[in-house]
N, C-alpha and C positions, 0 to 999 in steps of 0.2 A: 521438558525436564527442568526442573528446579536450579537456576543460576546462579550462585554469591554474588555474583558480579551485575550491576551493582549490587550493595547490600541490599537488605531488604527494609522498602519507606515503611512499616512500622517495627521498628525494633521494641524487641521486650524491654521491660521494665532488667536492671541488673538483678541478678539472683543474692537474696541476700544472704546468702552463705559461700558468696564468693569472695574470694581473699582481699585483704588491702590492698590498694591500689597505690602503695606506696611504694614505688618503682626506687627503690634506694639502690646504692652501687651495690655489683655482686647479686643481686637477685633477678634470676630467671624464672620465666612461668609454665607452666606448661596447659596448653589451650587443646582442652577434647570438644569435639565435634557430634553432635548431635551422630547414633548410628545409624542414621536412614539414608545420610551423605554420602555418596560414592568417591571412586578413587578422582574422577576426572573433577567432582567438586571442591576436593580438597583440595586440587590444585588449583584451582581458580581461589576458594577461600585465601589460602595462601599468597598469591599474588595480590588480590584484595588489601590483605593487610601489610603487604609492602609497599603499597601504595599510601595505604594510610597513615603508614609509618613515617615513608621520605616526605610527604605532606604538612604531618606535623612536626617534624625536623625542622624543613623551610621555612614555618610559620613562625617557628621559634629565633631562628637564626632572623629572620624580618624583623620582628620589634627589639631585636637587641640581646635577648633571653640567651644563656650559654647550651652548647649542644653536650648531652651529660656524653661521655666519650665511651660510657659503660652498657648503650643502648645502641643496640646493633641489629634488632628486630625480628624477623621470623630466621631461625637457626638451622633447625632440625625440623624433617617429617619423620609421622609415623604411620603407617597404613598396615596392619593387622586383621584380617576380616573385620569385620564389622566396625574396627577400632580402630578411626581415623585423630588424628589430633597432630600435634607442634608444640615447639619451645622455641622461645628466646625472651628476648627483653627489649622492654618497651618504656616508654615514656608516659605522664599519668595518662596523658589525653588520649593517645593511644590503646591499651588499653582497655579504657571505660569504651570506646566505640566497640573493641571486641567482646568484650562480656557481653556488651546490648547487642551484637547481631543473631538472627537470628538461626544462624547452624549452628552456635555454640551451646554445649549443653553444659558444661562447666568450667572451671579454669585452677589449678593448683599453681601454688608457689613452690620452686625447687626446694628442693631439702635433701639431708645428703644424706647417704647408704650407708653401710659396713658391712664388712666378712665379719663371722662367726666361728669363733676357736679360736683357745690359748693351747700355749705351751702348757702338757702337764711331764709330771714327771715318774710316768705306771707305762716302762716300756714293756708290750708286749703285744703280741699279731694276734689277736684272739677274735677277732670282729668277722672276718670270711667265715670265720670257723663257727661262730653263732647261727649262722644264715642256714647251716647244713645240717643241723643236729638238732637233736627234741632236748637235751639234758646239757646243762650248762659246764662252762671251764673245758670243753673240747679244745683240743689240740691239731684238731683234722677236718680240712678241708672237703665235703664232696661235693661234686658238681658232673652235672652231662654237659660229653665229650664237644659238643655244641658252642659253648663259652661265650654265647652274645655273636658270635662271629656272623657277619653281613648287617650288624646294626653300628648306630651311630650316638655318640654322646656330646652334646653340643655345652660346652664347661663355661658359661657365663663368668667368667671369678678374676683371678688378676694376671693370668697368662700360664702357661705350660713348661716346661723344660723341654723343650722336643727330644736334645740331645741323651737322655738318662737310658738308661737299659730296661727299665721299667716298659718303657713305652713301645720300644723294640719298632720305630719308624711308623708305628699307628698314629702320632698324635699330628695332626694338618693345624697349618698355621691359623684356616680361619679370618677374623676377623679383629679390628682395633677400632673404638671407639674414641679412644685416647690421641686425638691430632697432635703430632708430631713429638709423640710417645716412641719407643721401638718396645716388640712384643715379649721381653724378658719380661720373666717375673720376679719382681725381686723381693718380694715378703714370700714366697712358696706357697702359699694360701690355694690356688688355682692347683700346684703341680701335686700337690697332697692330697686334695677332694681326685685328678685324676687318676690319682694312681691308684685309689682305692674304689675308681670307676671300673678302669680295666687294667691296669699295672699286671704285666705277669708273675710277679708273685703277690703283689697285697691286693688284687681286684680282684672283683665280682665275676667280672665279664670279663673273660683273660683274653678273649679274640676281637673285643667290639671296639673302634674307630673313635676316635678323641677329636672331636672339632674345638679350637679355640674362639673364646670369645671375651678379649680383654678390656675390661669397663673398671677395674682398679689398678690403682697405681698407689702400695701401700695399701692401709688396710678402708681406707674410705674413697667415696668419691659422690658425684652427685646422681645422683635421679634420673635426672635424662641422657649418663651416659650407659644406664642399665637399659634406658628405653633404647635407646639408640643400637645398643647390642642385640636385646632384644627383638627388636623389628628387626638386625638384620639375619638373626637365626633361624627367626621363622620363614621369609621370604626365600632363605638359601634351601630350608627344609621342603618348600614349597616346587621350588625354581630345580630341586631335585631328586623330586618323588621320593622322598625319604619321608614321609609323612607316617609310613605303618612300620619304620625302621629306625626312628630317630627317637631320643628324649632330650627335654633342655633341665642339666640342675644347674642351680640358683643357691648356692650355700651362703647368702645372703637375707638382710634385714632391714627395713625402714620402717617409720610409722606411718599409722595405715594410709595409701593411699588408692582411692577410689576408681584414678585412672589404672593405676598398675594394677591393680584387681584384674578392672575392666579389660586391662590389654590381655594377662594370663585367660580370663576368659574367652575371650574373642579367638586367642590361639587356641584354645581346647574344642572348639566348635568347628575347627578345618580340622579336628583329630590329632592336634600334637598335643604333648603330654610334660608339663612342668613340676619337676621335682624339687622342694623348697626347704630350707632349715627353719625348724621353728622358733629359733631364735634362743639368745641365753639370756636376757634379763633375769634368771631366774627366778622371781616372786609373781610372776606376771602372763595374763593369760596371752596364747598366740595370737586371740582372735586382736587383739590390740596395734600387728604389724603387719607390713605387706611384703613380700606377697603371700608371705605364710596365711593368714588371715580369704584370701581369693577361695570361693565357693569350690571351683574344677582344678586348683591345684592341689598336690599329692605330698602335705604338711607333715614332715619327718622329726618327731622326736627323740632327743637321746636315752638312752640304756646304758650303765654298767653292767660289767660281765655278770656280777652278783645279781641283773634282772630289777636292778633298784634305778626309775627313775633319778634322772643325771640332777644334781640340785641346781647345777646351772641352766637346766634345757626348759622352754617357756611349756605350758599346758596348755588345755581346756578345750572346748568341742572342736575348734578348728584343726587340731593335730589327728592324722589319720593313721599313725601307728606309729611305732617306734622301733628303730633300728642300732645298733650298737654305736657308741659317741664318747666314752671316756677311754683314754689312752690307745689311741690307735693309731698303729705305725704303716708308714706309707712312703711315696718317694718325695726326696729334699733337693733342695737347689745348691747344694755348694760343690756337688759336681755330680757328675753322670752318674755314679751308683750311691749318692746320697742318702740317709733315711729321715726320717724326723718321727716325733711324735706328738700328738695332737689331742685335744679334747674339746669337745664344741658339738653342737647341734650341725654344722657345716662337716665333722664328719659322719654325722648320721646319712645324712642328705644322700650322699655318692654311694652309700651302702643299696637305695631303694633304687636309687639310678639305675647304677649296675645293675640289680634286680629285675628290672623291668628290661636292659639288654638280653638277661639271660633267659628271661620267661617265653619274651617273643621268639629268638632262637631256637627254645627248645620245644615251644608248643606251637609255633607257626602263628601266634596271635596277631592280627594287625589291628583290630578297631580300638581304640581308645579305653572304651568301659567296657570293652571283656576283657582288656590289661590287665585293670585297675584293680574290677571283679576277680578277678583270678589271682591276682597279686593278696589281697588280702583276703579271699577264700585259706589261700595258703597260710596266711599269717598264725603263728603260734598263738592261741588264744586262752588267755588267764595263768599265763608264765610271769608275770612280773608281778612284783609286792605292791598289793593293790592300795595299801597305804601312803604308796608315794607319789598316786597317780593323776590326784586334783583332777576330776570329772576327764581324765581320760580314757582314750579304749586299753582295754588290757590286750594287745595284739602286739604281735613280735614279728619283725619282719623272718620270713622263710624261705628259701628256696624249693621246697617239696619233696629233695631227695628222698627217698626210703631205700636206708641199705640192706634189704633182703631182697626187693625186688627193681631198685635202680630208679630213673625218674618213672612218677607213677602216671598210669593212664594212658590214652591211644594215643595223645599226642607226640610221644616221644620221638625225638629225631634221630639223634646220634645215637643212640641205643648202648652206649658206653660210658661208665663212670670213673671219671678219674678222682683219684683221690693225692690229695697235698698233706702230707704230714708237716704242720707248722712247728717250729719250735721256739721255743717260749724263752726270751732272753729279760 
């Protein structure tokens, strides 16, 4: 079997579409891995390049040269099926040795993320109520008596409220990518996308399981502590068979990158399922960000109630439907029965989430792309003003209730519809 250790005596030529190699303070890299590399190779790659690292350290410290204090060397792994790779930060000589070995298949420079949604000022709960009816400006809720309930939502974003009524003791602390952060949240960004995951009054899926997974702090942060979240969602999802019961959203945006594709990829091929905001630049098409932009993830664009693409919400073939995203009230952080209200592609996002909690619940779905298939089978198709759609699909996200005859087809579980009369403040 194939060693890193040593490197290999003829290293490639550097790829010439790999980044400067200007290791200036504050920038980290993030080094993918050829995917033919196994777990046990990474770890040997990795040790490799800590060696190579404290090598050229020495070297430098030997003729006199200053040791930059901002290069600290291999940081982070990530192990993904297929999608093996690391961050940190490197010195130039350093490196230029890792681009040229040969398990490296590429190498990015950090760049940094953001949440998706502003403050608007159109209070009102109308978005659940979209998902259950064929005729718009509903005020009622329906859904099978099911709710998501035995699935799991793993909330990438910048931490949860655990404490709110909303959550009613669902929501688990999860995971922190943030070293020596504590798991508040203190923009509400995370506890607003959750509670229009499963919140018992503003969610989708009123029964389905909140995993945290905190990688903001505010409304930005970097790259590799998405990956780092990331990889630990899926491995948790893995480590516990939650794989035909779990979703990851991601109400989140960067520009495109290749690895973060590559990682949501590699997680859709062990059959988890990444739900993504398509981003708000508004003039600007998805395919331009990640991970909205990734082939196998499930690209959420916003809707107003009026059925009119959101002017803020990004386009183009990358977005796989659209879900409601202007004015949408959900739970707040200034105390346990908080509300807020939101507008952004990052509440679209928790709408499809939820959706996908509630579809497997209610139809027993576990594979991946009979979710997906089925998720948009169901989608309301050519309800939106197709003038606003810039080469999108005209599909509306939907739950499938029919109220003559309850949820439709054999799959039905609960065989009981409950119905939520919202009302409109």
């Amino acid at each position: 079997m194939y060693s890193c250790i040593p490197p290999s005596p003829n290293p490639r030529r550097p790829n010439p579409q790999s980044p400067s190699t200007d290791s200036s303070p504050d920038k980290k890299f993030i080094v993918v891995l050829k995917d033919t590399i196994n777990t046990n190779q990474l770890k040997n790659h990795t040790q490799w390049a800590a060696k190579i690292h404290a090598r050229n350290l020495q070297k430098r410290q030997s003729i006199g040269l200053p040791i930059e204090r901002h290069v600290s060397g291999v940081e982070r792994t990530f192990d993904v099926n297929r999608f093996k790779a690391y961050a940190g930060s490197f010195d130039d000589e350093t490196l230029r040795e890792i681009q040229e070995n040969n398990d490296v298949a590429y190498v990015e420079q950090e760049q940094d993320a953001y949440t998706e949604g502003t403050i608007s000022q159109f209070p009102a709960t109308w978005g659940i109520s979209e998902l259950s009816n064929r005729a718009s400006n509903s005020s009622t809720y329906y859904y099978d008596s099911s709710a998501g309930e035995g699935m799991y939502a793993y909330i990438i974003d910048s931490g949860i409220n655990f404490s709110h009524e909303e959550f009613e003791g669902r929501a688990e602390l999860g995971y922190n990518a943030l070293k020596g952060l504590d798991n508040t949240d203190t923009s509400g960004h995370g506890t607003h996308v959750s509670g229009t995951v499963a919140g018992k009054t503003y969610g989708v899926a009123k029964k389905a399981r909140l995993v945290n997974v905190k990688v903001f702090q505010g409304r930005k942060t970097s790259i590799i502590d998405i990956f780092d979240g990331f990889n630990w969602a899926v491995q948790d999802i893995i480590e516990k068979n939650r794989t035909n019961v779990a979703v990851i959203n991601m109400s989140l945006t960067t520009k495109t990158s290749k690895a973060f594709n590559a990682m949501v990829g590699s997680a859709y091929e062990k059959g988890i399922l990444s739900v993504v905001a398509a981003g708000l630049q508004k003039i600007v098409s998805a395919s331009l960000y990640s991970p909205a932009s990734a082939n196998t993830s499930i690209t959420v664009g916003a809707a107003s109630r009026s059925h009119v693409r959101g002017s803020y919400s990004n386009w183009g073939p990358s977005v796989n439907l659209f879900a409601p995203g202007t004015g949408i009230t959900s739970a707040g952080i200034a105390n346990d029965t908080a509300v807020r209200v939101l507008t952004g592609t990052s509440m679209a996002s928790p709408h499809v989430a939820g959706l996908i909690c509630y579809i497997r619940a209610a139809e027993g779905l576990a594979d991946a792309k009979d979710v997906v298939d089925r998720m948009l089978e169901l989608g309301q198709k050519g309800v939106l003003n197709g003038t606003t759609l810039n080469e999108n699909p005209n599909l509306l996200a939907f739950n499938g209730i029919e109220l003559d005859t309850g949820y439709p087809g054999p799959e039905l579980v609960g065989g009981i519809t409950i119905i939520i009369r919202v009302v409109l403040t």
